[in-house]
KOLLUM-356196 format. One record per residue (C-alpha): residue in one letter; x, y, z; residue number from 1. Coordinates in steps of 0.05 Angstrom, whole numbers, plus 5000, padded with zeros to 4 digits. Each point is the difference from the previous one (the first is absolute). Layout:
BEGIN
[a,[X,Y,Z],NUM]
...
END
This chain:
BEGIN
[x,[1985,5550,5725],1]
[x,[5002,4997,4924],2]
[x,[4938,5025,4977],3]
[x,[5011,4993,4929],4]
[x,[5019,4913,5009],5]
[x,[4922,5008,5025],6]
[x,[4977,5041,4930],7]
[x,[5043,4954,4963],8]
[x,[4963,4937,5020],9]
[x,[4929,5035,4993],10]
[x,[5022,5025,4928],11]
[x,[4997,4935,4974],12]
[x,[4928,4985,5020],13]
[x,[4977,5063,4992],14]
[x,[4995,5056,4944],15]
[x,[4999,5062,5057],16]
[x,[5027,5007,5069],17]
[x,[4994,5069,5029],18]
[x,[5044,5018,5052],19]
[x,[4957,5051,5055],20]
[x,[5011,5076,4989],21]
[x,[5060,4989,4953],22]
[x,[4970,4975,4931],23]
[x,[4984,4933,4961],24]
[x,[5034,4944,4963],25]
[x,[4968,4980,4935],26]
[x,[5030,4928,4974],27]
[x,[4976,5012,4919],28]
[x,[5020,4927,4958],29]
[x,[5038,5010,4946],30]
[x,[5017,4948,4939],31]
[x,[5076,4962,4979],32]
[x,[5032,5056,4967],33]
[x,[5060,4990,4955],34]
[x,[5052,5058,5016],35]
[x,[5029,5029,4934],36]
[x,[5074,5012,5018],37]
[x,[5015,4940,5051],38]
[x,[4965,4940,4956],39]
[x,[4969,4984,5059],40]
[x,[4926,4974,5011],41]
[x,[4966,5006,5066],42]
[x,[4942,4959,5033],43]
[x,[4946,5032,5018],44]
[x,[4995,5047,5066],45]
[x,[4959,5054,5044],46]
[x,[5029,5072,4990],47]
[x,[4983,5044,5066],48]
[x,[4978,5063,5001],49]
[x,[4990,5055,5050],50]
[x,[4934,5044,5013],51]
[x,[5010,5052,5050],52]
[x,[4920,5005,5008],53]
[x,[4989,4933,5030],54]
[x,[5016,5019,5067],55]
[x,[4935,4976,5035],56]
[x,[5010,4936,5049],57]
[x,[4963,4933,4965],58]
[x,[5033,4952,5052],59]
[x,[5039,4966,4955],60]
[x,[5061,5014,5022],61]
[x,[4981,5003,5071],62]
[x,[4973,4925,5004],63]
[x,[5059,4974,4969],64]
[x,[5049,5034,5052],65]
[x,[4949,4970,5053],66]
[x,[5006,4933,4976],67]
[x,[5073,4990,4984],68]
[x,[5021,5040,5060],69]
[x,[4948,4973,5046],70]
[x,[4980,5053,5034],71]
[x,[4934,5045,5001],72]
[x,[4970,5045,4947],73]
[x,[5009,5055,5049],74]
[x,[5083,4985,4997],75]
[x,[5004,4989,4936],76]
[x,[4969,5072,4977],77]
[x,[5043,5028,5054],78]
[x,[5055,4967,4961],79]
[x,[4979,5022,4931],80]
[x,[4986,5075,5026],81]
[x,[5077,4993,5023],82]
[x,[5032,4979,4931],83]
[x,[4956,5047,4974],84]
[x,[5030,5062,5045],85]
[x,[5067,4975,4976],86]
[x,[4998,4998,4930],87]
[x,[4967,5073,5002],88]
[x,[5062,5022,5054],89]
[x,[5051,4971,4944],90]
[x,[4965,5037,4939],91]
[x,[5000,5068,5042],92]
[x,[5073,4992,5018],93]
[x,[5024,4970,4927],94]
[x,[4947,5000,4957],95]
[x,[5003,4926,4983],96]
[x,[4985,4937,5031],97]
[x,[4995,4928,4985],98]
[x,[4969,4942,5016],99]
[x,[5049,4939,4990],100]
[x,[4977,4949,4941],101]
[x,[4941,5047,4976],102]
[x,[5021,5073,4981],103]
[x,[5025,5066,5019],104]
[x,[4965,5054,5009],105]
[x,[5021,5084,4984],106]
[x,[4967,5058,5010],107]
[x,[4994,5050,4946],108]
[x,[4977,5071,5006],109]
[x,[4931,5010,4975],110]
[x,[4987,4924,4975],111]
[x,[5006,4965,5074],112]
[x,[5032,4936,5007],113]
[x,[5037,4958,4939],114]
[x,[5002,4927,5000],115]
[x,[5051,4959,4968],116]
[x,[4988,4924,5009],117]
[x,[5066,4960,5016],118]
[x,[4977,4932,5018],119]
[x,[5028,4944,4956],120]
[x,[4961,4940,5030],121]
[x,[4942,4973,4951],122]
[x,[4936,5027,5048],123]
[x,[4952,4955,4946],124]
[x,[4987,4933,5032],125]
[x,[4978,4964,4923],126]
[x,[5079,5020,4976],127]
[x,[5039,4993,5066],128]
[x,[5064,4969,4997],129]
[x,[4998,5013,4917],130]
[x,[5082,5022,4988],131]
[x,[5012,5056,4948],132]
[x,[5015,4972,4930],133]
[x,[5061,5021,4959],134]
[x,[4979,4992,4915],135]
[x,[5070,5012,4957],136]
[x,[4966,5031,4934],137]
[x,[5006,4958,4932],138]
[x,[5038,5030,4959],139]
[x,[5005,4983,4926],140]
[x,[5073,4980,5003],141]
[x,[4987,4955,5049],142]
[x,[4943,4961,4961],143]
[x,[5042,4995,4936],144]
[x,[5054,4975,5049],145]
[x,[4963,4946,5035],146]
[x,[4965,4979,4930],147]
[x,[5074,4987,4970],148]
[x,[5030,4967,5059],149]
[x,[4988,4931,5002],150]
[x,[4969,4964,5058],151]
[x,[5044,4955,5047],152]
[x,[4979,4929,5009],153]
[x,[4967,4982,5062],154]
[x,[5055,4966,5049],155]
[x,[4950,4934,5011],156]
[x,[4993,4998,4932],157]
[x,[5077,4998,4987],158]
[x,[4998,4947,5057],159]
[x,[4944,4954,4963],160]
[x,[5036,4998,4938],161]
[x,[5062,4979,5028],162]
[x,[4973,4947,5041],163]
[x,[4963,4978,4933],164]
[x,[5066,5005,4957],165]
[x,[5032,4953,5056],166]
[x,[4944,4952,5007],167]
[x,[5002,4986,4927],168]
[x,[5076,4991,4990],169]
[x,[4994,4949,5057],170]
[x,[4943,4965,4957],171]
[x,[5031,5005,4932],172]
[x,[5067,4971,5039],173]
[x,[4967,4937,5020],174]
[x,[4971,4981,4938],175]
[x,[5058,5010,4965],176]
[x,[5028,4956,5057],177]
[x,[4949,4948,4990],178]
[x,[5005,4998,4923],179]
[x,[5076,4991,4999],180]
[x,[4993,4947,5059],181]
[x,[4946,4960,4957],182]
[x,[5033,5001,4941],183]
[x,[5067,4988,5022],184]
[x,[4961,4931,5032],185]
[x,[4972,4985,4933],186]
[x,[5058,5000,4963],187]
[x,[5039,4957,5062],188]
[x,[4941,4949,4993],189]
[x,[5009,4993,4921],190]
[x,[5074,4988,5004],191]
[x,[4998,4959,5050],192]
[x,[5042,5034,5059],193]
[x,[4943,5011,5039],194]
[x,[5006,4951,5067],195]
[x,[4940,4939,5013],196]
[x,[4987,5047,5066],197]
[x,[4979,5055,4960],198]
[x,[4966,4971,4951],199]
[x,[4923,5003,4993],200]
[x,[4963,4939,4964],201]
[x,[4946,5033,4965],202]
[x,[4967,4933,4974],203]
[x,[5001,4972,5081],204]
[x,[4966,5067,5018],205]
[x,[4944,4991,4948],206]
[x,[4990,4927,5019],207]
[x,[4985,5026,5078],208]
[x,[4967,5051,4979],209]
[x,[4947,4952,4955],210]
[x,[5000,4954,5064],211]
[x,[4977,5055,5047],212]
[x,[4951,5011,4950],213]
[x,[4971,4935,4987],214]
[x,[5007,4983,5085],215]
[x,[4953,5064,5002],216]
[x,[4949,4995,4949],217]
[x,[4957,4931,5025],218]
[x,[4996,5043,5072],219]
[x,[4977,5052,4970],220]
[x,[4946,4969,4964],221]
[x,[4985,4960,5065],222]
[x,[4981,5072,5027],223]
[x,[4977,5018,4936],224]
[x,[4952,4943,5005],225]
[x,[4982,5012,5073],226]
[x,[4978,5074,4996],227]
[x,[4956,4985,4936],228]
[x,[4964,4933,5041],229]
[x,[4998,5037,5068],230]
[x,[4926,5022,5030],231]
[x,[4975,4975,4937],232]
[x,[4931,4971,5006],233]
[x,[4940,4979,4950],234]
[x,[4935,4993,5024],235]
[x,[4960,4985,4933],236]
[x,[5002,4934,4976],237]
[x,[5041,4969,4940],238]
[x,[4958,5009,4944],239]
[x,[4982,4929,4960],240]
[x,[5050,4985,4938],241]
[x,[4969,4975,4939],242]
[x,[5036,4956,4961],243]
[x,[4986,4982,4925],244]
[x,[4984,4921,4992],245]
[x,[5057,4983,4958],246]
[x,[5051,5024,5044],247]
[x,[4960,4984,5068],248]
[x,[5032,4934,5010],249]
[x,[5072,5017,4992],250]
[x,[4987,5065,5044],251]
[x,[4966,4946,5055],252]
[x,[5067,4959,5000],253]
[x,[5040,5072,5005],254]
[x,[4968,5032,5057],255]
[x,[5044,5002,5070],256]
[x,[4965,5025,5053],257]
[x,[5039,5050,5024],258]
[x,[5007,5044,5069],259]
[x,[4993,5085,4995],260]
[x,[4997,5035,5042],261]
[x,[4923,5014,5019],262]
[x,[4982,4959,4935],263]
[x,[4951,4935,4986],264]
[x,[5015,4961,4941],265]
[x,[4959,5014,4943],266]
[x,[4955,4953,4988],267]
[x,[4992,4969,4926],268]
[x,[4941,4987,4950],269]
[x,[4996,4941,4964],270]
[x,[4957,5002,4936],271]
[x,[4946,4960,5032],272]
[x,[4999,5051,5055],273]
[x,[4993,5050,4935],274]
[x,[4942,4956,4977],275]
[x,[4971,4999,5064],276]
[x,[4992,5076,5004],277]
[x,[4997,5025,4941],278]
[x,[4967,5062,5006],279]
[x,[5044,5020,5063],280]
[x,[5048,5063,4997],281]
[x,[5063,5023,5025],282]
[x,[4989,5063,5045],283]
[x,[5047,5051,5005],284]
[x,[5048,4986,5063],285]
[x,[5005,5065,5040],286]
[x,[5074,5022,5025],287]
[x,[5014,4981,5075],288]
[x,[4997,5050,5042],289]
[x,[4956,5045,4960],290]
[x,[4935,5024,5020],291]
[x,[4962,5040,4960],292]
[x,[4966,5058,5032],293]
[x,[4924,5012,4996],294]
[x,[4998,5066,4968],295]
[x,[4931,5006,5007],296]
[x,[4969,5018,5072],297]
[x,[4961,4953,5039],298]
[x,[4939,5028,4966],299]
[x,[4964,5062,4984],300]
[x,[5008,5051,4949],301]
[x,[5083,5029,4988],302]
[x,[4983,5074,4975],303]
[x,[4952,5036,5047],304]
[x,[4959,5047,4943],305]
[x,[4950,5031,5052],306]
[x,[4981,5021,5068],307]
[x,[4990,4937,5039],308]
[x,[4990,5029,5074],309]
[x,[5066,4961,5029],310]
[x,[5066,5026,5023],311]
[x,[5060,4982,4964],312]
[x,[5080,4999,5024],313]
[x,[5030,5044,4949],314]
[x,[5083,4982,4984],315]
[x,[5004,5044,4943],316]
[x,[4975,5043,4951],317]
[x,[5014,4989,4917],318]
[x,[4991,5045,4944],319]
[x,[4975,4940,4947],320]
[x,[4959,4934,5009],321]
[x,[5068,4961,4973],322]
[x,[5041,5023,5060],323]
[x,[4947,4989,5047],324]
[x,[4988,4924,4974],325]
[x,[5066,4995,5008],326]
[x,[5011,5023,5069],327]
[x,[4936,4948,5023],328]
[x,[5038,4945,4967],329]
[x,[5054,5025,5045],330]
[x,[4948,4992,5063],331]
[x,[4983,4929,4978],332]
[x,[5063,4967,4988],333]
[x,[5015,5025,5074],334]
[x,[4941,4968,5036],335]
[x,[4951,5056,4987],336]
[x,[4943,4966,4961],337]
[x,[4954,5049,5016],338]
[x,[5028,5057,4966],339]
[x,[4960,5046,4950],340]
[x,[5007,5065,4955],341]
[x,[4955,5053,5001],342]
[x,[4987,5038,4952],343]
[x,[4999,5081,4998],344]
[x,[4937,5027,5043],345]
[x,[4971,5058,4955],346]
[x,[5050,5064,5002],347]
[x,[5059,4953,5006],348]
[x,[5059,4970,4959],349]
[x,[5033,4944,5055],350]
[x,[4993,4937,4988],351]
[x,[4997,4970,5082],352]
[x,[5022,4940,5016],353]
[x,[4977,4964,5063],354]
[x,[5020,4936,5037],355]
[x,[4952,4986,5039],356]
[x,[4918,5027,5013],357]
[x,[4950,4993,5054],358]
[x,[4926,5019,5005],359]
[x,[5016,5052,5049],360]
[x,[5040,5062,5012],361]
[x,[5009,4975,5078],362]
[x,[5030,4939,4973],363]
[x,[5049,5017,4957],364]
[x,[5039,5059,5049],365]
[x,[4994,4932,5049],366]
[x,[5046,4958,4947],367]
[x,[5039,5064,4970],368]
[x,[5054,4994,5046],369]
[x,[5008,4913,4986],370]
[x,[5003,5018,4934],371]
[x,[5053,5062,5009],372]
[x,[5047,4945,5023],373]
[x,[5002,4960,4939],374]
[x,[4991,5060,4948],375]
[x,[5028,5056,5031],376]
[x,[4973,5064,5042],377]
[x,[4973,5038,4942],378]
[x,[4941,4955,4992],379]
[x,[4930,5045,5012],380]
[x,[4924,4984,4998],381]
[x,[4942,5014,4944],382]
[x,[4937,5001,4999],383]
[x,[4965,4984,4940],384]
END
C-alpha cells in the first residue's frame, strides 16, 4: 500500500492531513510566480509543508483508507500504525525517507526531521491542468527589428486580388469583344457587304413596336375603366339642373338620356318650372356614401364639472381639456355617444375621460368587462 497516493488525493481538498504519531502536512496556496532565470511563469499551486507537532489522530486519514480500501476503521489504523513503523525503521537505519509524489524526509541532529517537497502535480483544484508558460524577454533589438520589417500580406488576401485581377481582364476582354464586333457590323451595314440574313430593319421594328402599343392601350383602358366603375354605388339622388331660359330650349333638344352606372337622369327645369317656384333653393347634395357622425351624445351634458353621485368607465387620463375633447370625439365617432370628460376633482391635474356612466357603482363593475372587449383591459371605475 502507497500511503502517500492516499495524502496526495486528500491534499487537494484539504489544507492539513496529519499522518498519526509521525507529523502533519500543511497544503499553504501560493500565487503564479514568474521565475527570474528560466522566463518561465507558473499557475498557481499549494506548497506543502511539514509540522512535526501534529502528531495527534483527527481521522482524516483513517476514514479515507476505510473508504477507498473498504475495510474497517479498526484495519485501516492498523494499516496507518504500520506505514508509520516503517518510515521511522528507514530514518533510524538511513536517516531519510520518502514518500513518493509528496517529499522526503531527513533527520538532522538537534532540529528533528527536514522536509523537502518533491511533488510536481498541481494539488490546487481552481488551476489544475494549467501548463507552465515559457515568456522570451523583449529586447530592444528585437522591437526596432520587428518595427522596420515590413509585414507579409495575408495569403487570402493575395488569393482575392488575384481572383479580382482575373475577373476583370475577363470583363474588360468582352467588351472589347463586343465593341469591335458592333462596329465591325456597322461599318458592313453602311457599305453594303453585310448579308439580308443579318440585317436588322430598324424602321419594321419601330412599326411593331407602335402596334403592340396601340393593340395594348384600348385594353388597358377597358381595365382602366372597370376598376374605376366597379362597387361603385350612389345612393343620393341627382340633384335638379337649372337651366337659364335662353338656352333651355336648345339644351331640351340636346339632352340623351343616358345609362351610369347607379345613375337617374337628371331631370331639367324649364323657366316656367322657375316661375312656378320661385322662391325654391338648391340644397347642398351630400357625397354618397358619407355619413356624418353625430358628434354630440345622445343628450346630457359633455364635460362633467362636479360630483354627480354616478360611476363612470374611465379609458384614460389627460393632462389638458384639448386632449381630453379630443379623445371623446374619439369615443363618438366609434359608437360611444355617451362619452364625457371630467374635469380635475380638487388636488388633481388629469383630465378623465369616460365612455360610458351608470347611477351605480354595482352597475358599472357588471358592464366593465363588455366594455374591456371593445376598449381594451385597462379600463377602471369612478365614482364621482
Amino acid at each position: 500500500m502507497q500511503l502517500s497516493d492516499h495524502i496526495r488525493t486528500l491534499l487537494r481538498d484539504h489544507d492539513c492531513v496529519i499522518i498519526p504519531d509521525f507529523g502533519g502536512l500543511i497544503a499553504d496556496y501560493a500565487p503564479a510566480q514568474i521565475h527570474p532565470v528560466r522566463h518561465t511563469l507558473a499557475p498557481p499551486a499549494k506548497h506543502v509543508a511539514f509540522n512535526q507537532s501534529l502528531t495527534r489522530n483527527d481521522g482524516l486519514l483513517v476514514d479515507a483508507l476505510s473508504a477507498t480500501l473498504q475495510v474497517s476503521p479498526t484495519q485501516a489504523r492498523q494499516l496507518v500504525r504500520e506505514a508509520v513503523l516503517g518510515l521511522q525503521a528507514e530514518l533510524e537505519a538511513g536517516q531519510r525517507t520518502e514518500l513518493p509524489g509528496i517529499g522526503i524526509f531527513r533527520r538532522t541532529a538537534g532540529r528533528g526531521l527536514d522536509f523537502e517537497y518533491t511533488g510536481h502535480q498541481n494539488l490546487l483544484a481552481a488551476s489544475y491542468g494549467l501548463p507552465e508558460l515559457v515568456s522570451r524577454p523583449i529586447r530592444a533589438t528585437d522591437a526596432l527589428l520587428a518595427r522596420d520589417r515590413q509585414p507579409a500580406a495575408p495569403l487570402l488576401t493575395v488569393r482575392r486580388s488575384r481572383r479580382l485581377a482575373k475577373t476583370l481582364k475577363v470583363m474588360a476582354t468582352a467588351l472589347i469583344a463586343g465593341l469591335i464586333l458592333s462596329a465591325n457590323y456597322q461599318g458592313a451595314l453602311k457599305l453594303g457587304y453585310l448579308p439580308e440574313s443579318l440585317r436588322i430593319d430598324l424602321n419594321q421594328a419601330a412599326e411593331v413596336t407602335e402596334t403592340t402599343s396601340a393593340a395594348e392601350q384600348p385594353t388597358l383602358a377597358r381595365q382602366q375603366a372597370t376598376l374605376a366603375n366597379s362597387n361603385w354605388t350612389e345612393s343620393t339622388p341627382a340633384a335638379a339642373t337649372v337651366i337659364p331660359a335662353a338656352v333651355a330650349p336648345a339644351a331640351a333638344k340636346a339632352v340623351v338620356p343616358a345609362k351610369t352606372a347607379g345613375r337617374k337622369p337628371a331631370a331639367v327645369v324649364t323657366p316656367a318650372a322657375t316661375k312656378a317656384a320661385p322662391a325654391a333653393s338648391v340644397a347642398p347634395v351630400a357625397k354618397a356614401g358619407v355619413v356624418a357622425p353625430a358628434l354630440a351624445p345622445a343628450g346630457g351634458p359633455t364635460t362633467i364639472k362636479s360630483r354627480t353621485g354616478r360611476s363612470y368607465i374611465i379609458v384614460g387620463a389627460y393632462t389638458t381639456l384639448a386632449h381630453a375633447e379630443k379623445g371623446r370625439l374619439a369615443l363618438v365617432r366609434h359608437g360611444h355617444k355617451d362619452a364625457k370628460v371630467v374635469l380635475p376633482a380638487p388636488g388633481s391635474r388629469k383630465y378623465r375621460l369616460s365612455a360610458v356612466d351608470f347611477a351605480s357603482k354595482a352597475q358599472a363593475q357588471q358592464q366593465l368587462p363588455l366594455v374591456r372587449k371593445h376598449l381594451g383591459s385597462d379600463l377602471w371605475v369612478l365614482n364621482y
